[in-house]
C-alpha positions as CSV (number, residue, x, y, z in Angstrom):
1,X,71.2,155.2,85.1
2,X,72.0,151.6,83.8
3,X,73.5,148.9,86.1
4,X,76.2,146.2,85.6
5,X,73.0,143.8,86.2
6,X,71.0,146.2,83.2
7,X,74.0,145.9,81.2
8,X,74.3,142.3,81.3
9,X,70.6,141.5,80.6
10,X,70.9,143.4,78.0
11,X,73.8,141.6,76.3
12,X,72.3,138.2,77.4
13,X,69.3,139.1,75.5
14,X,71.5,139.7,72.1
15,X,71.8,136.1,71.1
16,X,68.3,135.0,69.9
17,X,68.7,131.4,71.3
18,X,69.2,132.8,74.7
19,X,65.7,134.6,74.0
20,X,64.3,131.7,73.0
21,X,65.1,130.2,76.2
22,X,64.0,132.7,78.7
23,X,60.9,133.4,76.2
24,X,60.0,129.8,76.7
25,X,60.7,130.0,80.3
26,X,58.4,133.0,80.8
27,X,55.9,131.7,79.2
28,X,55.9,128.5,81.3
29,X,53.2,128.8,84.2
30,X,55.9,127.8,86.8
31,X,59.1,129.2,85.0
32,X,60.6,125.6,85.1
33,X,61.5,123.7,82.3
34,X,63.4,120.1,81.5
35,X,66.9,120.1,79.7
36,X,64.9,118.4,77.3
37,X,62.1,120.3,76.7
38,X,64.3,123.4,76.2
39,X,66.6,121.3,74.2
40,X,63.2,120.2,71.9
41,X,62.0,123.9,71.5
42,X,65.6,125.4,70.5
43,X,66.1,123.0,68.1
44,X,62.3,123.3,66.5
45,X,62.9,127.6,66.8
46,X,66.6,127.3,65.3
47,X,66.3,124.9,63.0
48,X,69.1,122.6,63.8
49,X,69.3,119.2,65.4
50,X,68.9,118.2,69.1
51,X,72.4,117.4,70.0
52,X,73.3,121.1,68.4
53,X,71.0,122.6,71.0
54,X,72.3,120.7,73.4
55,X,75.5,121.4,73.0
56,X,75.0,125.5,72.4
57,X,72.9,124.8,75.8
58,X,74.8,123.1,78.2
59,X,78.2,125.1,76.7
60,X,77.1,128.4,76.3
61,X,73.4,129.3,76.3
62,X,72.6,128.3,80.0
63,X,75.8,129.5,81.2
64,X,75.5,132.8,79.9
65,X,72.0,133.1,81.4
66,X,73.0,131.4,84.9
67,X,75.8,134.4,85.4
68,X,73.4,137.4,84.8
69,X,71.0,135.6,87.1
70,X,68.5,135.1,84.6
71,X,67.9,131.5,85.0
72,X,69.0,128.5,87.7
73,X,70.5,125.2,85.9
74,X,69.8,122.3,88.3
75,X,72.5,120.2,86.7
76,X,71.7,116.7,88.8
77,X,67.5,116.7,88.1
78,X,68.4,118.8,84.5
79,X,65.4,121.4,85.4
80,X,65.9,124.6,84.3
81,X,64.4,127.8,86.4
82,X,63.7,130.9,85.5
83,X,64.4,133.7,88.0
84,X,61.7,136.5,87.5
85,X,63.1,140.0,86.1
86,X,60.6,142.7,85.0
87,X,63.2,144.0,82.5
88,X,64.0,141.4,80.9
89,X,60.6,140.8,80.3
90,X,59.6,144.4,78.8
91,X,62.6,143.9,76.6
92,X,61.5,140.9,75.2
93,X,58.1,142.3,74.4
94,X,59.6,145.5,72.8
95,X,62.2,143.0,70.6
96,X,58.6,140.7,69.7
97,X,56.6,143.9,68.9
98,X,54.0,143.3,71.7
């Protein structure tokens, strides 16, 4: 049976840019990434300009994440945290083919 917490990985996981971010993010040894080097790897992925990230980031992206508890915005030191979830991660090896 899905949860409310299945349910909204699931839908935080539609938007590629929010893959992109948790992708990065698991794929960092520490799960722990600068505003700015999130900022840098959107913006290289997407094709469009740093303060476009930025602003899909700080206005929607990480917000989205932060309420289905897939990530932790430290707003003051601007360090991003992944919070580990198995299901998210098979999902985004099913959606890259792995």
């Amino acid at each position: 049976m899905w949860t409310h917490a299945a349910d909204d990985a699931f839908r935080a996981l539609a938007d590629e840019k929010r893959r992109l971010v948790v992708r990065y993010l698991v794929n960092d040894d520490e799960g722990v990434a600068s505003y700015e080097e999130v900022i840098d790897y959107v913006a290289s992925r997407c094709s469009v300009g740093s303060e476009r990230a930025s602003i899909a980031l700080r206005h929607s992206i990480l917000p989205t994440l932060a309420e289905t508890d897939l990530l932790r915005y430290d707003h003051d030191a601007e360090r991003i945290r992944y919070r580990p979830n198995e299901l998210v991660e098979d999902a985004l090896r099913v959606v890259d083919g792995a």
